[in-house]
C-alpha positions, 0 to 999 in steps of 0.5 A: 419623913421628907427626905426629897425636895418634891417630897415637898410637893407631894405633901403640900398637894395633900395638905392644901389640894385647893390651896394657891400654889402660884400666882403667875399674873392672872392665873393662879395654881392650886397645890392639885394643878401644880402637883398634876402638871409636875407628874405629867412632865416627869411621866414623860420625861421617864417616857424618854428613858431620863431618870436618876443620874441624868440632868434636865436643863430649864430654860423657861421664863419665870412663869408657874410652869417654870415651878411646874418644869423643876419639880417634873424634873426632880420628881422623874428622879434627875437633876434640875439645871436652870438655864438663864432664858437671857443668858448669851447663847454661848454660855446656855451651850456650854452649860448645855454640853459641859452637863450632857443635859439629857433634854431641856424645858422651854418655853416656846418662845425660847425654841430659837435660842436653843438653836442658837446654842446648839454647835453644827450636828448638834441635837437639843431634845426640848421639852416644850412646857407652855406656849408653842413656837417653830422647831429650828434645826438642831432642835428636837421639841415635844411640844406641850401637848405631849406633856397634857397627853400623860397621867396626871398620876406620880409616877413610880417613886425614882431609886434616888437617895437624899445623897443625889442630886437635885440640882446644879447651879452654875456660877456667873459673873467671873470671867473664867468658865462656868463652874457647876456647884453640885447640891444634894436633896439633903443639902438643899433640905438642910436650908428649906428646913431651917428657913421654914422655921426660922421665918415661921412660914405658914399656909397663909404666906404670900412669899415674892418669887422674885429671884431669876430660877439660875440664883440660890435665892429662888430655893427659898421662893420655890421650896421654903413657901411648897413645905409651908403650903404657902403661895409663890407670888411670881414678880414680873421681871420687867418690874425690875426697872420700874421700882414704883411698880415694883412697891404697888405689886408688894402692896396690891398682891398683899406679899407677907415676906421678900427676899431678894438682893439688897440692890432691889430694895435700895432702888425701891427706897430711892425710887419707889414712893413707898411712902404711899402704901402701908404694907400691913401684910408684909412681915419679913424682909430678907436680903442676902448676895451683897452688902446692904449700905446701912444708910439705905437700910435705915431708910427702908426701916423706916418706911416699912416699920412693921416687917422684920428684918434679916441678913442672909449670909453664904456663897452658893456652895453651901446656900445660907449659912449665917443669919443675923436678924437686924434690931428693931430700931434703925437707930441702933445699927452700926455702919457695918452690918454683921452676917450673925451666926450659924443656922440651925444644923450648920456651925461655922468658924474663923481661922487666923492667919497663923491657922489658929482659931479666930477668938472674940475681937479677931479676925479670920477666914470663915469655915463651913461645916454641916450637911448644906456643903457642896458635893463639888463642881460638875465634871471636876476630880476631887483632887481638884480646888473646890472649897472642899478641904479636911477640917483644918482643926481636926485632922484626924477626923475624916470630913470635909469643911467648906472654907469661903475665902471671905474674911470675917470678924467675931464679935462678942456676942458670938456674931460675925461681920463680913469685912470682904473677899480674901482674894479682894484685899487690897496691899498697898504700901504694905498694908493690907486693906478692905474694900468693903470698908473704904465703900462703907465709908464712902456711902455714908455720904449724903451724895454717894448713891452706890460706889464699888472699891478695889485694887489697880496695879501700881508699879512702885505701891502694888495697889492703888485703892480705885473707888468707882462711885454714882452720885444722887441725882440731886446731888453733885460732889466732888473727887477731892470732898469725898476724899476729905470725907473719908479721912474723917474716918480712915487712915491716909493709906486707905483713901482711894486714890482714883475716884471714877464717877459713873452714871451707874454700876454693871450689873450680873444677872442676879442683880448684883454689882459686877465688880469684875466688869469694873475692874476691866474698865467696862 
């Protein structure tokens, strides 16, 4: 029974020994390579005295031995904590001291940013797990051939349950402290287990490994496609900014399923010629992290008929926890896309604001209950506000819910639509409103690219709806036309009254649109 994520590995190694693991531009790794360099860097890493209980940093550029560095890590009986090569050297440092990381995976060529982040008197112990570089003060390295000199052998099974930790991912794109969201071997398993099925993968998958390593999304890249016996075909990142480049990887290198933010694939519909290439191979195309504009999801329909198509839906403390597949014909989507229903082992609910249980037709906020939950933030008391609440339903049964903050919607049907962040909603003139739907409405304009909504003070009306809007390229449109549109559509207290043009949106580092930067002005 698989119980631990490198269990995955171990099995797959077994299974697939000469099977392609990962494609890292020209080189390729077999599930024997994988597994041996991955026994090697957790050989030494216990060497080192760190093992159950301790957290290794991993801070590699996406590379197979980034995949190699995080299994290592498991696999010595620690947790994993990725560190975003490109990240300030400020955050790296916090996240590298509010983890009392034990050590840290590099690269090589990230030796000198570790001494960035490293505060005077300071020691990081870096363990270097491809290519070289020079040991700046402050920096403790062992470079890579102290990784080659080990075993290739597993070492002795770790004392760790399904309980303990496999990784802490923290969160970014807020303006306050990182917070690290805690994830069990069993949370994580949870999802990998239903994400294998539901998509069907098998050994004969090529699945894009797209996500940077510090964003939830790589766990479907890096441990959904390892149970299946599958191959992590990593994405440049500098493919990012060409999408024409981006469609001619898909196509060349024959990838059978994607997942990555919705932001990508609207650029790869506006800007990446897909018309050119049949895509024969590529069969499922999932998205999750933000609202995909339907206009733009239509359009991808249309170009790539053949794949199937999901809504991935879940904030980071609890991975996915509804999926919604969209219909077959683009022309029976609605304006807004539902999130669906719960994964497998996992059940959601709504609450109203009287705190009774949402019915068909209304409207609440979206609970989680199953074992995907967060075990918390890193280095906060329990007593402290995590999301982690009694089951507000059942308050006589001793266990925790995951409530979100997101409102949603219940459709008949039993599905659920997203209708944006609680804490988002706009009151202005006493009404309550949804960003989310002022947006929508706004890019059902043929001229509107991308556009954001939220609220700005306002002394005498407590909001004003601020909507911040980029334009298509061959396209001009007025501030006044767009509010003329949006009338067709919604009540008058609901038209933004600010319509800011911008030449693009901020971005976090996962991709998705920086809506805090926004509303700082930035």
């Amino acid at each position: 029974m698989t119980y631990l994520l490198h269990q995955l590995l171990k099995n797959a190694a077994r299974r697939f020994p000469d099977g392609p693991a990962v494609v890292d531009g020209g080189q390729t790794v077999t599930y024997r390579e994988l597994d041996e360099r991955s026994n090697q860097i957790a050989q030494l890493l216990r060497e080192m005295g760190i093992g159950k209980d301790h957290r290794v940093g991993v801070c590699v550029d996406k590379s197979a031995a980034m995949v190699a560095a995080v299994f290592g890590v498991l696999k010595a009986g620690a947790a994993y904590v990725p560190l975003d090569p490109l990240a300030p050297a400020k955050r790296i440092g916090f996240i590298v001291r509010d983890c009392a990381l034990s050590a840290v995976c590099v690269s090589g060529n990230r030796l000198a940013r570790l001494k960035e982040c490293a505060k005077a008197g300071e020691e990081i112990a870096a363990i270097v797990v491809d290519g070289s570089g020079a040991a700046p003060e402050g920096v403790r390295p062992l470079l890579a051939d102290a990784i080659s000199r080990q075993p290739g052998s597993a070492p002795p099974e770790a004392d760790i349950t399904e309980n303990d930790l496999a990784y802490i991912l923290y969160t970014s794109g807020s303006t306050g402290t990182p917070k690290g969201v805690m994830v069990s071997h069993r949370a994580s398993l949870t999802f990998v287990d239903w994400s294998h099925d539901c998509f069907e993968l098998s050994s004969r998958d090529r699945v894009a490994g797209y996500t940077p390593l510090h964003f939830d999304l790589s766990i479907l890249d890096i441990f959904s496609t390892v149970k299946a016996g599958g191959t992590i075909v990593l994405v440049p990142p500098e493919l990012s900014l060409f999408p024409a480049g981006l469609a001619d990887f898909i196509e060349a290198q024959s990838i059978s399923v994607w997942y990555s933010v919705p932001s990508i694939l609207t650029q790869l519909v506006l800007r990446g010629e897909l018309s050119r290439h049949p895509y024969a191979q590529l069969r499922a195309i999932l998205f999750a992290g933000e609202v995909f504009p339907v206009k733009y999801l239509r359009q991808l329909m249309e170009l790539i008929p053949r794949a199937r198509y999901y809504n991935l839906y879940g904030p980071t403390e609890t991975n996915v926890c509804t999926y919604y597949e969209v219909p077959g014909g683009s022309a029976e989507l609605g304006e807004l896309l539902p999130i669906g229903r719960a994964c497998a082992n996992t059940e959601v609910f709504a609450i109203d604001s009287n705190g009774a249980l949402v019915q068909p037709g209304g409207t609440g906020e979206l609970f989680v209950r199953g074992p995907s939950l967060t075990k918390g933030y890193w280095g906060q008391r329990t007593s402290e506000y995590t999301g982690l609440c009694p089951h507000p339903l059942s308050p006589l049964v001793p266990e925790q819910v995951y409530r979100t903050g997101d409102l949603v919607t219940l459709h008949r049907n039993g599905d659920y639509t997203w209708m944006g962040r609680i804490s988002e909603t706009i009151k202005s003139r006493g009404y309550r409103i949804e960003p989310g739907e002022v947006t929508a409405r706004l890019l059902e304009h043929p001229a509107v690219k991308e556009a954001c909504t939220f609220g700005v003070p306002h002394p005498m009306l407590g909001s004003e709806i601020k909507s911040v809007v980029v334009k298509e390229a061959d396209r001009d449109v007025k501030a006044d036309e767009l509010r003329v549109h949006c009338a067709e559509f919604l009540p008058g207290y609901m038209i933004p009254s600010i319509i800011e043009f911008r030449s693009e949106l901020p971005r976090t580092s996962t991709g998705k649109i920086d809506k805090t930067a926004l509303e700082r002005g930035e």
